[in-house]
C-alpha positions as CSV (number, residue, x, y, z in Angstrom):
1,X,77.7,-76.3,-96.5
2,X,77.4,-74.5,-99.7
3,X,78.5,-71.0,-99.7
4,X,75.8,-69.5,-101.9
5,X,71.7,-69.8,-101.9
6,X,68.8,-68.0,-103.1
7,X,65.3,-66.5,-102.1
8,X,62.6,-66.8,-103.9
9,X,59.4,-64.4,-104.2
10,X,56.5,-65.8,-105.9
11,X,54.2,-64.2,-107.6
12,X,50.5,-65.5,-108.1
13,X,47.5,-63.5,-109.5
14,X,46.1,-62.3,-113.1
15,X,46.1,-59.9,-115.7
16,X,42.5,-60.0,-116.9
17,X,40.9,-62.8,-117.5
18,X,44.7,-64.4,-117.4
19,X,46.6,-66.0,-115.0
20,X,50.1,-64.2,-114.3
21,X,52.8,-66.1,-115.9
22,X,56.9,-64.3,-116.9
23,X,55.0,-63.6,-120.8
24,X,52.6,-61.4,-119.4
25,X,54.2,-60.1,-116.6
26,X,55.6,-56.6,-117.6
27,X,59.1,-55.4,-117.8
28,X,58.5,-52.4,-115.1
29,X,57.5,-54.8,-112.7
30,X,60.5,-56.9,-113.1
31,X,62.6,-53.7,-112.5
32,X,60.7,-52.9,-109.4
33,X,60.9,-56.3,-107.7
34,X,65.0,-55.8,-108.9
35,X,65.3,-52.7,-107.1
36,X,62.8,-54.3,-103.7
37,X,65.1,-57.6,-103.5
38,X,68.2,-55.3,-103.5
39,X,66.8,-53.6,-100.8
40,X,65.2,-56.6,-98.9
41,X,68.7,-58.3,-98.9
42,X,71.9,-55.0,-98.9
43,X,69.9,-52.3,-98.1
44,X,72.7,-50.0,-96.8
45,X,75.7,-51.1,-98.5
46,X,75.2,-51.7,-102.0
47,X,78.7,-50.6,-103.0
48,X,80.3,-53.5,-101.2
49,X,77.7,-55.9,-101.2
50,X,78.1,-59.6,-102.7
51,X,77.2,-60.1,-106.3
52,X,73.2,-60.9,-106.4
53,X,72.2,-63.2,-109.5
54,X,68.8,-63.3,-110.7
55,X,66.6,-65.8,-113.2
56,X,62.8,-65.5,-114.0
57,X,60.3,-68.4,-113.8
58,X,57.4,-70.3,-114.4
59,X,54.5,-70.7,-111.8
60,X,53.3,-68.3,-111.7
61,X,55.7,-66.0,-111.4
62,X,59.0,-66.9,-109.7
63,X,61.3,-64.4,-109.0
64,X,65.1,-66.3,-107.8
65,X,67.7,-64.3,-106.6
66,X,71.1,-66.0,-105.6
67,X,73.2,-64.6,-103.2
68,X,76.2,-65.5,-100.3
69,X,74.7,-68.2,-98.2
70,X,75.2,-66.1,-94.9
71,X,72.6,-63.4,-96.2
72,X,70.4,-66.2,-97.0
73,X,70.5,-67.5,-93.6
74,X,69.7,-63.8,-92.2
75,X,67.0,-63.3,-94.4
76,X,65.5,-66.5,-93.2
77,X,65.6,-65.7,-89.6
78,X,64.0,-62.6,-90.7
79,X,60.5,-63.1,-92.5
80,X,60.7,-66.2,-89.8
81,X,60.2,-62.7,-87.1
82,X,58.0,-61.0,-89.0
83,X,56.0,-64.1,-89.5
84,X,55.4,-64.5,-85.6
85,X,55.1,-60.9,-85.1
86,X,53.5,-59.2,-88.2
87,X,55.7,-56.3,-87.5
88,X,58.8,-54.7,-89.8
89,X,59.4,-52.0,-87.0
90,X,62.7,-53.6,-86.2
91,X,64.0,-54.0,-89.4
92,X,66.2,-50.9,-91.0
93,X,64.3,-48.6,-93.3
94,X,65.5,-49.8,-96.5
95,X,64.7,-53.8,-95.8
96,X,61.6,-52.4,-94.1
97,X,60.7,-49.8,-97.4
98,X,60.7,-53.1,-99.3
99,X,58.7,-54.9,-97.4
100,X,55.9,-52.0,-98.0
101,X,56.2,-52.0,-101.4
102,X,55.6,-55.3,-102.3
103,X,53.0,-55.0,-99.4
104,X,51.2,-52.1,-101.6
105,X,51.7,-54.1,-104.8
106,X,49.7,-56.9,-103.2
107,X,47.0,-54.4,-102.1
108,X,46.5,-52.5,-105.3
109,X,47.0,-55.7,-108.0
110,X,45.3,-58.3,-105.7
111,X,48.5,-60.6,-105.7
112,X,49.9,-63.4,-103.9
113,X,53.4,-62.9,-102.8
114,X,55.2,-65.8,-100.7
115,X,58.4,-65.3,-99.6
116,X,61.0,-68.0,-98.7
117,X,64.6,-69.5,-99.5
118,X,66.4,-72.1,-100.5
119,X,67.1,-73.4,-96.7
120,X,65.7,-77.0,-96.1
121,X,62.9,-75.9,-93.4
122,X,62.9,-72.4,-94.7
123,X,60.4,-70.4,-93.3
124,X,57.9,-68.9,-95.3
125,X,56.2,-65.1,-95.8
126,X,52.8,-65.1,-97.3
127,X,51.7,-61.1,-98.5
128,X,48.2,-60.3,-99.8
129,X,45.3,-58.0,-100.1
130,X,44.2,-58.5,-96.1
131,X,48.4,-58.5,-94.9
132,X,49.1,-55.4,-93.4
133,X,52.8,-55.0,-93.2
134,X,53.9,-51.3,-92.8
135,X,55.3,-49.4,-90.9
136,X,54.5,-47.7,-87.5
137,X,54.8,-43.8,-89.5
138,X,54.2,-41.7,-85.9
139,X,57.9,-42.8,-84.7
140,X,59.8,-40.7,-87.5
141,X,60.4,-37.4,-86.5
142,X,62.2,-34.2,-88.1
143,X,66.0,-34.2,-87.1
144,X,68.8,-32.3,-87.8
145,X,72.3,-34.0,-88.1
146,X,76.4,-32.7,-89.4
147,X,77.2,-35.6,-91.6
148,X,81.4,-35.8,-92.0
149,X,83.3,-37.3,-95.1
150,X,84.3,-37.5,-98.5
151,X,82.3,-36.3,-101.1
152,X,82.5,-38.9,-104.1
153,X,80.0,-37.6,-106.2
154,X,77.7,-33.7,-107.0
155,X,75.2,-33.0,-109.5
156,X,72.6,-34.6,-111.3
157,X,70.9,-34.2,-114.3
158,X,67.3,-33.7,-113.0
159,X,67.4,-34.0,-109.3
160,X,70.6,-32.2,-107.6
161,X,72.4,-34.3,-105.0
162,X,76.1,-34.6,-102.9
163,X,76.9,-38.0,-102.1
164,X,79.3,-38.1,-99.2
165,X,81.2,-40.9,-98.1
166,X,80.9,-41.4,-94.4
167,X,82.1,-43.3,-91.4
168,X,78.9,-44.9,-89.6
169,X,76.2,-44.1,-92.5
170,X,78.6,-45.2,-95.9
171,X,77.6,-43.4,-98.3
172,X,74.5,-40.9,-98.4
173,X,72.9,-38.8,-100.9
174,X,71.9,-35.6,-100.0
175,X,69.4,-33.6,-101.8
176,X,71.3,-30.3,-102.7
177,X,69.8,-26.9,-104.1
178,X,71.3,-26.7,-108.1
179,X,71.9,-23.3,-106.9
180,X,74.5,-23.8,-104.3
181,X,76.6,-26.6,-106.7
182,X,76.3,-23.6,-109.6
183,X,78.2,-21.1,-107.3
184,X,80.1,-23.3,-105.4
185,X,83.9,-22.0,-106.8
186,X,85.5,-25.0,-105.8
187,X,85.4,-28.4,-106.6
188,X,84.0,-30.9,-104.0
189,X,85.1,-33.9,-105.7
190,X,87.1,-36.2,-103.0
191,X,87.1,-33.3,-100.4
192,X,86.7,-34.2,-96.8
193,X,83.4,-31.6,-95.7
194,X,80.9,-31.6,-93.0
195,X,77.3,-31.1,-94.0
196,X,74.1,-29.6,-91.7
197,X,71.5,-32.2,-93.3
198,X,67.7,-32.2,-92.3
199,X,65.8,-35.5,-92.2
200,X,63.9,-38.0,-90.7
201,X,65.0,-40.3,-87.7
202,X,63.3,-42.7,-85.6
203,X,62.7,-41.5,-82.2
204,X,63.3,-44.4,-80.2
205,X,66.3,-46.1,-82.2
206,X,67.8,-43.0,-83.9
207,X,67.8,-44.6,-86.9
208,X,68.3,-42.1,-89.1
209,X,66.5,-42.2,-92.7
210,X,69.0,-42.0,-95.3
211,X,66.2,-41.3,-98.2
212,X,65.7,-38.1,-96.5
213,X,68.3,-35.7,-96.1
214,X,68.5,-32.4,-97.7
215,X,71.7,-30.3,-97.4
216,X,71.6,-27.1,-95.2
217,X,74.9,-25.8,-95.6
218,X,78.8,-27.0,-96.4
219,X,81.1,-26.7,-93.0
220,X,84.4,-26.9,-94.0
221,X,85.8,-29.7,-92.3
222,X,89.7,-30.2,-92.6
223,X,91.1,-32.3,-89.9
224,X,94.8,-32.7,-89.6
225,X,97.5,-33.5,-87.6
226,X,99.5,-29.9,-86.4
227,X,102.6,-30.3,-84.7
228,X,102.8,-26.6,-84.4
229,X,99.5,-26.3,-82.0
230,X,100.3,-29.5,-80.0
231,X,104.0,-28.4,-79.3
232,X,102.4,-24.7,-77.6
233,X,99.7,-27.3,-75.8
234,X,102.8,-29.0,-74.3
235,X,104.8,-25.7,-73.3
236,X,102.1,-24.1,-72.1
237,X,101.1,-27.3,-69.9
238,X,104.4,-27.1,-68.9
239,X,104.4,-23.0,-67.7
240,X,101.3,-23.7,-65.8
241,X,100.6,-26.9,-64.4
242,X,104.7,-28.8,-64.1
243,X,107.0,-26.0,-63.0
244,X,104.5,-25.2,-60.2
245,X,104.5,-28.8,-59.0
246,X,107.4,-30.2,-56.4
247,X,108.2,-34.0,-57.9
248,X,109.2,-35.5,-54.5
249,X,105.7,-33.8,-52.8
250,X,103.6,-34.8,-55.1
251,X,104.9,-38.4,-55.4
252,X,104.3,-38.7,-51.5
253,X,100.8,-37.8,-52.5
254,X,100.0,-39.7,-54.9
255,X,101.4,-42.8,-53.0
256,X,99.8,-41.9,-49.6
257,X,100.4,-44.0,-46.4
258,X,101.3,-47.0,-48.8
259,X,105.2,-47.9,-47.9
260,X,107.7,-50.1,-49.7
């Protein structure tokens, strides 16, 4: 089997009294489907994720993005779901965000999106003016949440953020008062913290929505190994609980009636 493959989104509608082909189709909306197929295909892990090639084409417009065969195979089984179900509850939010927006895009420019890959009996998304794919807004509810990990990143030139390397989540920006990284003494950079974060998470699934948080306040978070503390753990274990305890008596009792 080959180990790469490709979706494709097709685009068909008009600009005036023209049909939509790649010479009238503007650049801003070639860098917003970019960013959407990112989304519909590594959502949470773009860091790591395999390379994603791209080309532009004729009829009317046909957006090709090459990727690993196994996410190919994924993505299939996924608009195959949505297709019987007309839902994108159960997708995460970022796949489920780009579903939306190129549901809105269809709404407000009156175009034709079809979705599908490069699999032999692929199945096959169709998004228009009458689709409806959004959604369910009611299930997200305000949380709050201590994020722990490294921070790899603080600033920003218009809009301040931390982003902090984490365990479950990767990496997550959080939306940071300037005013707190301006008096901050210390550096963050590469600094293991904890962070009180406010957002928004599902309230059945606990999914928690990563384009959300804003920071509440730094807990320093240090964890460590201290020989020191563990060594007064075991003498004080040893004071309390093993000097007051017979061996031979309490082997009987943990054995019981059983005999050799």
């Amino acid at each position: 089997m080959k180990k790469k493959g490709f979706i494709e989104i097709r685009i068909t509608g008009s600009r005036g009294n023209l049909d939509l082909t790649p010479d009238n189709y503007d650049i801003r909306e070639v860098i917003e489907m970019l960013e959407n197929a990112e989304n519909l295909l590594y959502s949470d892990d773009k860091k790591n994720r395999p390379t994603i090639s791209y080309r532009i084409e004729e009829g009317s417009v046909r957006h090709v993005f090459t990727t690993s065969m196994q996410k190919v195979i994924g993505f299939d089984a996924i608009i195959g779901q949505i297709n019987q179900t007309q839902d994108i509850d159960f997708l995460d939010i970022g796949t489920a965000k780009a579903f939306e927006n190129i549901q809105n895009i269809a709404t407000k420019k009156n175009y034709v999106f079809s979705i599908k890959t490069s699999l032999d009996q692929t199945n096959e998304l169709i998004l228009d003016k009458t689709t409806r794919l959004y959604r369910t807004e009611p299930i997200w509810a305000d949380a709050e949440f201590y994020l722990y990990g490294k921070v790899t990143n603080a600033g920003g030139k218009d809009k301040a953020n931390i982003h902090l390397l984490t365990d479950e989540l990767g990496i997550v920006t959080i939306e940071t008062p300037k005013a707190f990284l301006e008096e901050y003494e210390e550096n963050l950079l590469y600094k293991v913290f904890g962070i009180r974060v406010i957002g928004k998470q599902h309230s059945e699934t606990g999914e928690i929505d990563k384009s959300t948080l804003k920071f509440v306040e730094l807990v320093d978070y240090q964890p460590k190994y201290d020989e020191q503390y563990l060594k007064g753990l075991r003498e004080k274990a040893k004071k309390n609980w093993l000097e007051t305890i017979d061996p031979d008596s309490w082997l009987r009792e943990i054995r019981g009636n059983y005999e050799v």
